[in-house]
C-alpha positions as CSV (number, residue, x, y, z in Angstrom):
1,X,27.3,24.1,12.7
2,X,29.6,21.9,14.6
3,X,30.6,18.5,14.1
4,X,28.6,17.1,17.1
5,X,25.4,18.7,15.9
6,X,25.9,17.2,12.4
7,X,26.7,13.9,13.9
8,X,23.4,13.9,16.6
9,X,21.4,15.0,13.1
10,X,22.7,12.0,11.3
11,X,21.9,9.8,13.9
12,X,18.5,11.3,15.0
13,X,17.3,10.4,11.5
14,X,19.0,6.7,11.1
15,X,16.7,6.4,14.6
16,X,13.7,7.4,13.1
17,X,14.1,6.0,9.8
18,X,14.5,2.9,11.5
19,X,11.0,3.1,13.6
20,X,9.3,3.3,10.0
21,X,11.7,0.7,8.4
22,X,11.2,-1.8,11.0
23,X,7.4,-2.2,10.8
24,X,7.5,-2.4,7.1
25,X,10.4,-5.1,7.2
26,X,8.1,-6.5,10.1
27,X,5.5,-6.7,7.9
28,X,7.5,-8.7,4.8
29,X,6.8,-5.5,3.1
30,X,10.1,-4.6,-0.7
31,X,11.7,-1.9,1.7
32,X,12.4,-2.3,5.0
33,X,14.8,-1.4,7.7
34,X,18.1,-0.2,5.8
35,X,16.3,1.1,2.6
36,X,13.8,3.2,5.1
37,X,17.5,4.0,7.1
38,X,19.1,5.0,3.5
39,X,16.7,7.2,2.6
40,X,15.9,9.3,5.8
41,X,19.9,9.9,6.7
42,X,20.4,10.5,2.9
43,X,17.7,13.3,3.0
44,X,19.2,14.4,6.1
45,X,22.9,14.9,4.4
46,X,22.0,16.4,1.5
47,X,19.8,19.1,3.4
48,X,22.8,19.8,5.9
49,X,24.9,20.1,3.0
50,X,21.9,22.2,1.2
51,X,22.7,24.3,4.2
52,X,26.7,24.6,5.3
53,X,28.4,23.3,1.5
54,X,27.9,26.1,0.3
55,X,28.8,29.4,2.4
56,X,25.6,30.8,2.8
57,X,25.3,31.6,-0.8
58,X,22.8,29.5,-2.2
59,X,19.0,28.6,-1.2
60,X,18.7,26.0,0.9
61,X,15.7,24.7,-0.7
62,X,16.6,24.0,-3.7
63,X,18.2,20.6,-3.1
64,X,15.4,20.2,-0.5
65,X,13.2,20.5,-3.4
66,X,14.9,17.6,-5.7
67,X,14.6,15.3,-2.7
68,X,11.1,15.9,-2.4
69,X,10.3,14.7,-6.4
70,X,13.8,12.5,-6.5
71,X,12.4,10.4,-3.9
72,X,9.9,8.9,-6.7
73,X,12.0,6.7,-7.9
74,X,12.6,4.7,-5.7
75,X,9.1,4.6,-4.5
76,X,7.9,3.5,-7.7
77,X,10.4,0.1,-7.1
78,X,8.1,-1.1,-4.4
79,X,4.8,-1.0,-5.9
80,X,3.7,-4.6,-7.8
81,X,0.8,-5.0,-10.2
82,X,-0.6,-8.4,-9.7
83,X,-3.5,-8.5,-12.0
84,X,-6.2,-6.1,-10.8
85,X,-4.5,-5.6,-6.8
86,X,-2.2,-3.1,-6.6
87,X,0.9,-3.6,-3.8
88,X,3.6,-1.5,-2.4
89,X,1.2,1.8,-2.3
90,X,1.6,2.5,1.2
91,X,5.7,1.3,1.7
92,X,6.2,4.0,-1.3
93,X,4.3,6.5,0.8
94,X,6.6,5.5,3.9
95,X,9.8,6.3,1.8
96,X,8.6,9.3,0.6
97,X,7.6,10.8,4.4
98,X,11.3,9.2,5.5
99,X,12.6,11.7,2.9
100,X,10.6,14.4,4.2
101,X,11.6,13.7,8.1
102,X,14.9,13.7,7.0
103,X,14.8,16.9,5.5
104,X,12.8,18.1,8.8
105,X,15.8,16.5,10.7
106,X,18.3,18.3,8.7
107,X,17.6,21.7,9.3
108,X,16.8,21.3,13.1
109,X,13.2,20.5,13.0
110,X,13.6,17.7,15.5
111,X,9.8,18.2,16.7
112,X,8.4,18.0,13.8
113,X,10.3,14.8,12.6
114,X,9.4,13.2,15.8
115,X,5.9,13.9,15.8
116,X,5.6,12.5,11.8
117,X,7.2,9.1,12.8
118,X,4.7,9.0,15.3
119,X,1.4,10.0,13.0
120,X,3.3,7.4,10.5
121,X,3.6,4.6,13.3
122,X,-0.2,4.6,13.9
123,X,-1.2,5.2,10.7
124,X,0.6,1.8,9.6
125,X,0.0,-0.1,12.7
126,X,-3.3,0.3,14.9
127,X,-4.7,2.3,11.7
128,X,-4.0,-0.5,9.6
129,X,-5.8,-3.1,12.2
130,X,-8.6,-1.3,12.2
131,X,-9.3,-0.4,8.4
132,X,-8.4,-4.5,8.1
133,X,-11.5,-5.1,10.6
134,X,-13.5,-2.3,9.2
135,X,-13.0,-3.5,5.6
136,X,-13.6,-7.4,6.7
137,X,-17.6,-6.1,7.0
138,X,-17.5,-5.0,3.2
139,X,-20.0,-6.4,1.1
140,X,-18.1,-5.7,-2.0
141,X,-16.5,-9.0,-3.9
142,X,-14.7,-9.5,-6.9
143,X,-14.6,-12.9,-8.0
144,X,-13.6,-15.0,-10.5
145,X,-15.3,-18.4,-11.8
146,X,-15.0,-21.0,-14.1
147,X,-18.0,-22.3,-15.7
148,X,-19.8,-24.7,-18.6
149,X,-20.5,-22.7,-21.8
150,X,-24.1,-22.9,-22.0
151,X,-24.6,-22.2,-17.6
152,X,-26.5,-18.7,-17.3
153,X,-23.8,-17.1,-14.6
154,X,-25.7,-13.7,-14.4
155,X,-28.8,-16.0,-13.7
156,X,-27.6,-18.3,-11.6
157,X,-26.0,-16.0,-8.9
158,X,-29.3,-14.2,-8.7
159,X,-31.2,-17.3,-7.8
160,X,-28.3,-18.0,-4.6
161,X,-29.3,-15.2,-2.7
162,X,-32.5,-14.1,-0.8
163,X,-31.8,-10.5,-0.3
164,X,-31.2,-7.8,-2.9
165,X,-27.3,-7.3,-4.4
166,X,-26.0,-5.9,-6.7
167,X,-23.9,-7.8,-9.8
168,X,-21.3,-6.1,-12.3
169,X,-19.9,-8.6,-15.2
170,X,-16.0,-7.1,-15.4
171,X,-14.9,-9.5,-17.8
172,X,-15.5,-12.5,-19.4
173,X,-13.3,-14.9,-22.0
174,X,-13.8,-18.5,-23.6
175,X,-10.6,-20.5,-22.9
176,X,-12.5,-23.4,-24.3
177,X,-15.3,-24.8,-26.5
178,X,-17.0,-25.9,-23.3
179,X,-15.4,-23.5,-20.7
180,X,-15.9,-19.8,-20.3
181,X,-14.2,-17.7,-17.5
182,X,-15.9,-14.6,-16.0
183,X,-15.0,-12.1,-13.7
184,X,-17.4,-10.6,-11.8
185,X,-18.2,-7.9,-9.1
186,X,-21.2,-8.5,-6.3
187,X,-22.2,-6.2,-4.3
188,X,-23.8,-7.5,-1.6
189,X,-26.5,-6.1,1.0
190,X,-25.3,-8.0,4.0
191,X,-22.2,-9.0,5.7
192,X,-20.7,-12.5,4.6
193,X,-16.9,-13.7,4.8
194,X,-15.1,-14.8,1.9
195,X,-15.9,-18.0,2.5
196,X,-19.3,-17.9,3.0
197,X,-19.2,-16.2,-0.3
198,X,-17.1,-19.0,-2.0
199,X,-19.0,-21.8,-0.2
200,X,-22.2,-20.4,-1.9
201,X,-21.4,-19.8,-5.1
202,X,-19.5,-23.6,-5.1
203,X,-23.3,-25.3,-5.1
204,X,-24.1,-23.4,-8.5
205,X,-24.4,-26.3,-10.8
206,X,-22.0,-25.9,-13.6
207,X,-19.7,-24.1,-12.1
208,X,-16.1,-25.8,-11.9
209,X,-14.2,-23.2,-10.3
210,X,-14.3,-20.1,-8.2
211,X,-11.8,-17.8,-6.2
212,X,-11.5,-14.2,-4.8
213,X,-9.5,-12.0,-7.3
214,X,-9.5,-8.9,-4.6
């Protein structure tokens, strides 16, 4: 292999690891354009190398292969715990297909790498849209509120609606003598915003506070 079609293979994947890193740094997500760069021409070297370092007398795959589970790492860097919501899920998942392209890009795969940045493109874009539309029609809340000791919460939910739902207590804890915070899941059997929810659940006498947890 030549030094132009190393250097076109290098470049290829900093071009394509750059369509993935943009949205994510367009979308104010831990990696973004140069870590989503880093990893895709990294992946990219280390299979060329995989391939011409070493005279034809090793497997190529076998650096491939560390890659692949090496890749975890860093993945695992962009994922927060924030109570019970989980974030960084899907930029993890980006880095780990930018290793994989790169590795595609590396041994002359350019098709293949192409049409992965593309599947990844509209999975995070129009994809996302329309699971944020689709999942703005749930009717599955978690929420948490702050209430008077002696106020039935269980109870007093039940009497706010007119239809049938569904109501799971998650947790509950007594931060005072007259205070007692719950958290609770309602499942409900028609479609209502958040706010709807919150603006119901406000006229509850007794209850001091309440706010979505998820």
């Amino acid at each position: 292999m030549n030094y132009y079609e190393i250097s076109m293979r290098l470049v290829i994947a900093c071009l394509l690891g750059g369509v993935i890193g943009f949205e994510r740094e367009n979308s104010n997500r831990p990696a973004g354009l140069r870590t989503h760069i880093l990893v895709t021409v990294g992946s990219t070297l280390i299979m060329l190398i995989s391939i011409n370092g070493f005279d034809g007398n090793s497997d190529p795959a076998r650096l491939a292969a560390q890659v692949v589970s090496g890749i975890g790492f860093l993945g695992a860097g962009t994922i927060l715990v924030q109570g019970k919501s989980i974030y960084g899920l899907t930029t993890a998942a980006s880095l780990w297909v930018c290793a994989g392209i790169g590795l595609a890009i590396g041994t002359g795969s350019y098709f293949e790498a192409v049409i992965t940045v593309v599947i990844v493109m509209i999975s995070l874009s129009p994809l996302s849209y329309f699971q944020r539309n689709v999942s703005s029609h749930k009717k599955n809340f978690n929420i948490q509120v702050l209430t008077a000791s002696d106020v039935n919460i269980v109870k007093s939910i039940d009497s706010c609606w007119e239809q049938k739902h569904e109501l799971n207590l998650l947790r509950f804890e007594k931060v005072s003598d007259d205070m007692t915070r719950f958290d609770i899941n309602i499942k409900l059997k028609r479609k209502i915003d958040n706010a709807e929810l919150v603006t119901k659940l406000s006229g509850i006498e007794g209850l001091k506070k309440v706010k979505m947890i998820s």
